[in-house]
C-alpha positions as CSV (number, residue, x, y, z in Angstrom):
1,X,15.1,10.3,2.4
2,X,12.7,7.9,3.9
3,X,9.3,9.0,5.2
4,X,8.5,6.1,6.9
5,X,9.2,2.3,7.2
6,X,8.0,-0.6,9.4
7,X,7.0,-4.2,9.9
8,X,3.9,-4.9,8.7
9,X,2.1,-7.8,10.9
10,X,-1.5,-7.3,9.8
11,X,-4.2,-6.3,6.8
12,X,-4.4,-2.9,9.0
13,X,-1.2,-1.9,9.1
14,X,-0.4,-3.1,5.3
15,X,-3.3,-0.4,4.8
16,X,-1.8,2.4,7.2
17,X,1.8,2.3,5.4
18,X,-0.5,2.4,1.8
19,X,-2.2,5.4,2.8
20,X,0.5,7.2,4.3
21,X,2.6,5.9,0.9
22,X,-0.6,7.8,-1.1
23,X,-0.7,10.7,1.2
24,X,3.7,11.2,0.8
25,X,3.1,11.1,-2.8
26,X,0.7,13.5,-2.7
27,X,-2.4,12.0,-4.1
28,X,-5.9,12.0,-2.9
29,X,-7.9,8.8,-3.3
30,X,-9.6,9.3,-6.2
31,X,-6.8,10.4,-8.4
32,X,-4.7,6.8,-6.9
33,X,-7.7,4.9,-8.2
34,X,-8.0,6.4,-11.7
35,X,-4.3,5.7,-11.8
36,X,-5.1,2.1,-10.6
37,X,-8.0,1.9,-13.0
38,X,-10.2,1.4,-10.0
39,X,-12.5,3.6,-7.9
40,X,-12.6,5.2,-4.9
41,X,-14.1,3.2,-3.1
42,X,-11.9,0.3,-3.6
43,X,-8.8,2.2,-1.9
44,X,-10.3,3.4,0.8
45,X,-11.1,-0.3,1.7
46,X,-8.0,-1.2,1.7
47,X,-5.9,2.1,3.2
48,X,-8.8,0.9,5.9
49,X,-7.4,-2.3,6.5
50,X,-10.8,-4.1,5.3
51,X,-10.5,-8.2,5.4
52,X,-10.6,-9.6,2.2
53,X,-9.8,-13.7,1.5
54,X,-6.5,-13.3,-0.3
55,X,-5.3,-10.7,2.1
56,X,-6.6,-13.0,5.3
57,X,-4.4,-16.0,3.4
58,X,-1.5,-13.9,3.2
59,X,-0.9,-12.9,6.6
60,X,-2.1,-16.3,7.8
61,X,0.7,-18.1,5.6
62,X,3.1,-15.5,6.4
63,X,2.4,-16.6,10.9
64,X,2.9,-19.7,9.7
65,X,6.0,-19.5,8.5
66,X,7.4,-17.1,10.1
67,X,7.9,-14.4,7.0
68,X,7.8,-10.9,7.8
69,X,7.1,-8.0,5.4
70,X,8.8,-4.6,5.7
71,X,7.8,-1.6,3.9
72,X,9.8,1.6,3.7
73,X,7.9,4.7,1.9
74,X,10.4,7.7,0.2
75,X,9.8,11.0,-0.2
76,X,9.2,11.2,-3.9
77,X,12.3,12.7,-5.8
78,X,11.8,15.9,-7.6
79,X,13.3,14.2,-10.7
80,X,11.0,11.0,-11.1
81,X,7.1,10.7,-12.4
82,X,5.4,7.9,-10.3
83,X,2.7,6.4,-12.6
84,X,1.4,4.0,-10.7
85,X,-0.1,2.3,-13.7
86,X,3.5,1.2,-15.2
87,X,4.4,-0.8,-12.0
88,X,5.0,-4.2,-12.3
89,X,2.4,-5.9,-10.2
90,X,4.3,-9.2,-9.1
């Protein structure tokens, strides 16, 4: 089941579907950050959409050339562990 799923046209929304991804899995932000290895403060800048230079270069690149991101966020199955650690990070 899908909790929610979009376009994402700017560093805002990217931020809006993360947090609402965090929230649906039932984390607060400090426990996604010692998962991440990061602190607190760190995902609260970006669940708030706050510019950074890569993030500015993505979306700029991605105007340019007409890519569009879409996210979709599921309901966490009652059968998996997400540990966000693991993930491949691209």
């Amino acid at each position: 089941m899908v909790a929610a799923r979009g376009e994402v046209k700017s560093i805002e929304a990217l931020g809006h579907m993360l947090q609402r991804g965090r929230l649906v899995s039932g984390l607060t932000q400090r426990q996604l950050a010692g998962k991440l290895e990061t602190d607190q403060k760190y995902v609260w800048a970006v669940e708030s959409g706050k510019n950074t230079i890569i993030l500015e270069c993505i979306f700029a690149i991605m105007r340019e050339t007409g890519v569009r991101m879409y996210m979709k966020i599921d309901f966490p199955s009652d059968d998996s562990v997400a540990d966000v650690k693991d993930e491949p990070r691209g």
